[in-house]
C-alpha angles and dihedrals in degrees: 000000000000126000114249130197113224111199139183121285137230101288105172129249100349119110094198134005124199123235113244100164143019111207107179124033126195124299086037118132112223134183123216116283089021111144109261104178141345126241144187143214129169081262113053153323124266140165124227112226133215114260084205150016131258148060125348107227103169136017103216088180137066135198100277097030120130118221139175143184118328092010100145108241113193136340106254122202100221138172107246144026117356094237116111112245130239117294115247124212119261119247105209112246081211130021117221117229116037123195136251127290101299094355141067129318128220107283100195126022123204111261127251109266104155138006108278113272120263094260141156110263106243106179130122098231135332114280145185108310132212107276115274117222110245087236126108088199107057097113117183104221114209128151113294117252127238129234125216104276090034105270117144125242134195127244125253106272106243142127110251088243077057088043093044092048093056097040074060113060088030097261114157103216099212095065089053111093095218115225094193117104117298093007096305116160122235132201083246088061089051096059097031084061089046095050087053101048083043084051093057092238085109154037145186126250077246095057102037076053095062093035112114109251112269088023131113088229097215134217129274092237093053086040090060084048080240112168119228116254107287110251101209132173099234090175087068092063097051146315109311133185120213122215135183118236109245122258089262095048091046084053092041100042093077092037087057093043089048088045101049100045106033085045115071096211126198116181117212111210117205132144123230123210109231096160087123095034090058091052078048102052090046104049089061093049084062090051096049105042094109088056102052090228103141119200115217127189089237089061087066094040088058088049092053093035088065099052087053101049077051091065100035106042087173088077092052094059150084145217118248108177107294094349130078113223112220103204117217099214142043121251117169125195119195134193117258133188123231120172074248092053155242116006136171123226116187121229098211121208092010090170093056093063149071129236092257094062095042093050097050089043084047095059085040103052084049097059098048083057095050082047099047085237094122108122127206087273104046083065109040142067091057127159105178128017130203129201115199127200097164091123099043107045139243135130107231137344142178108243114209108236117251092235125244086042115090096217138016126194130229129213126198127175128289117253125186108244132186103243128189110238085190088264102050146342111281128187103245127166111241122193110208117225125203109189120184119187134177105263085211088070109022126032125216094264097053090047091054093055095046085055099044082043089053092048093053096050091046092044086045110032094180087078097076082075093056 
């Protein structure tokens, strides 16, 4: 038997990562590829797996440590040489940004670079946060601030899913008295404070700032004449069961709600005739059956996606500040469905490759999300994202945008129509689209044409060679 170190793995761009769980102790068997630990970054959640089997000796983590790659995690008593084995990348136990309702979630959120800015909270109404890692330790360690006079002061004590929450819904933290050990402050203290500010019983510096001398000031909330969260007991009306998110939902739920309020959508409704398109698809289903290669509608979606993006470069880009970013390749990010649920892998350099290689890193990718194997890069670097429903059902929809994308692209099923041909009704498939785009970016001119333009090509498939 020899001791071997098992360290951290390659787990993309994060310096350090906080530990939010220990899932074995010494004197625990584990098999390769067994989860050691838990980590998490603003980002995301991930667990760290065992490069090897056997017997764990000595625990060298605790729960709030920060690790990288290459920290050593635990002494393994292992069968074989005494050199460590290769490190192994990390599959996310839970991807960051999830997508809209019924559709995609953000896949990537920005990371935490400075304290949130002391503004006014402008929300309806609090709502589902990022999830907070069960450690009172997990500090988030940024530059101290200075005080007029130049005396330092201390950050707000907080963990960067905590930061990233109230960045969010616009808390300044250093207005949030925290209730967690030593004055950390939880996501509960977050929306505690933004129930109260919403309730009228208190306000922000910002706002006592902008309040009329002599006045109370308000809050926005109670300006709006908006009403605090209801608190019901739903057990006195019946009998009730009470579950936790997932992991995945707890991380979605402020990308959606960010989303959703700091992004003014529109969502442009059109139909595309892929009557040809589907005989097509299955014909070289048929063709490629030996193979294994398996042709989805969503394989020639991307494809047509692409040329579209390349006429319309308003669509491939994003906002930064007072410039718009036109992004040079094309990157497409689809919705896919976990027991956990939704999560959005990244195609990446669509427009460098056929249908045959889409489609098979397509089947691939998926899996990877069905198995919790996605890493960090397999869900990052997007520019577009499509949520599919084809195979469930539906009509039309109004897919959330994966920020900071600037559109995102529906897909209902397909439903045989009669269609006039300017002679006589015709069955024809038509595929209906729901595109939402940011109205900041893309007016509602330059959306209907993308999507005519999208039909066309769909209706027409020659066109992605044009």
């Amino acid at each position: 038997m020899a001791l071997v170190d098992i360290k951290v793995p390659d787990i993309g761009d994060f310096d350090e990562v906080a530990v939010i769980e220990l899932l074995v102790k010494p004197g625990d068997t584990v098999k390769a590829e067994q989860s050691l630990i838990t980590v998490e970054s603003d980002k995301a959640s991930m667990e760290i797996p065992s490069s090897a089997a056997g017997v764990v000796k000595e625990l060298k983590v605790k729960l709030g440590d920060k690790v990288k790659q290459g920290s050593v995690v635990l002494v393994l008593e292992a069968a074989g040489e005494g050199a460590a084995p290769a490190l192994a990348p990390v599959a996310p136990a839970a991807a960051a940004p999830v997508a809209p309702a019924a559709a995609p979630a953000a896949s990537v959120a920005a990371p935490v670079a400075q304290p949130a800015a002391a503004a006014p909270v402008a929300v309806a109404a609090p709502v589902a946060s990022a999830a907070e890692p069960a450690v009172s330790a997990a500090v988030s360690v940024a530059a101290p601030a200075h005080a007029p006079g130049g005396t330092v002061v201390g950050l707000p004590h907080a963990s960067p899913s905590v930061r990233k929450f109230a960045r969010e819904l616009g808390v300044p933290l250093d207005e949030v008295k925290g209730s967690g050990p030593k004055g950390r402050i939880t996501q509960e203290d977050i929306q505690a404070f933004t129930k109260s500010v919403m309730a009228g019983s208190a306000q922000t510096k910002a706002q006592a700032a902008k309040a009329p001398a002599g006045g109370s000031g308000g809050a926005d909330g109670a300006a709006l004449g908006l009403l605090p969260w209801p608190k019901v007991d739903f057990a006195k009306f019946g009998p009730i069961e009470r579950k936790d998110l997932s992991r995945i939902k707890k991380i979605s739920g402020a990308n959606l709600h960010r989303n959703w309020v700091m992004i003014p959508h529109v969502t442009n409704h059109d139909n595309a005739d892929v009557t040809e398109l589907e005989a097509l698809r299955v014909s070289l289903n048929k063709e490629h059956e030996k193979a294994g290669v398996k042709f989805t509608m969503l394989a020639f979606v991307i494809k047509a996606v692409v040329s579209a993006l390349k006429k319309f470069p308003e669509f491939n880009a994003s906002l930064d500040g007072d410039q718009l970013v036109y992004k040079q390749y094309y990157n497409i990010g689809f919705a896919a469905d976990t027991p956990n649920g939704l999560v959005v892998p990244v195609l990446k350099d669509a427009d460098k490759k056929g249908l045959v290689q889409i489609s098979q890193e397509l089947a691939e990718l998926s899996k990877k999300a069905r198995d919790g194997k996605l890493g960090s890069g397999d869900m990052s670097g997007g520019c577009f994202s499509i949520s599919s429903l084809g195979g469930i059902g539906g009509r039309y929809f109004s897919p959330i945008i994966n920020a900071p994308e600037v559109a995102i692209l529906g897909l209902s099923k397909g439903v045989m129509e009669p269609v006039w041909n300017g002679k006589e009704f015709v069955p024809r498939l038509m595929l209906p689209l729901s595109l939402s785009y940011d109205h900041r970016v893309i007016d509602g001119a330059l959306a209907a044409r993308f999507n005519a333009y999208l039909g066309q090509t769909l209706a027409d498939f020659r066109r992605v060679m044009l």
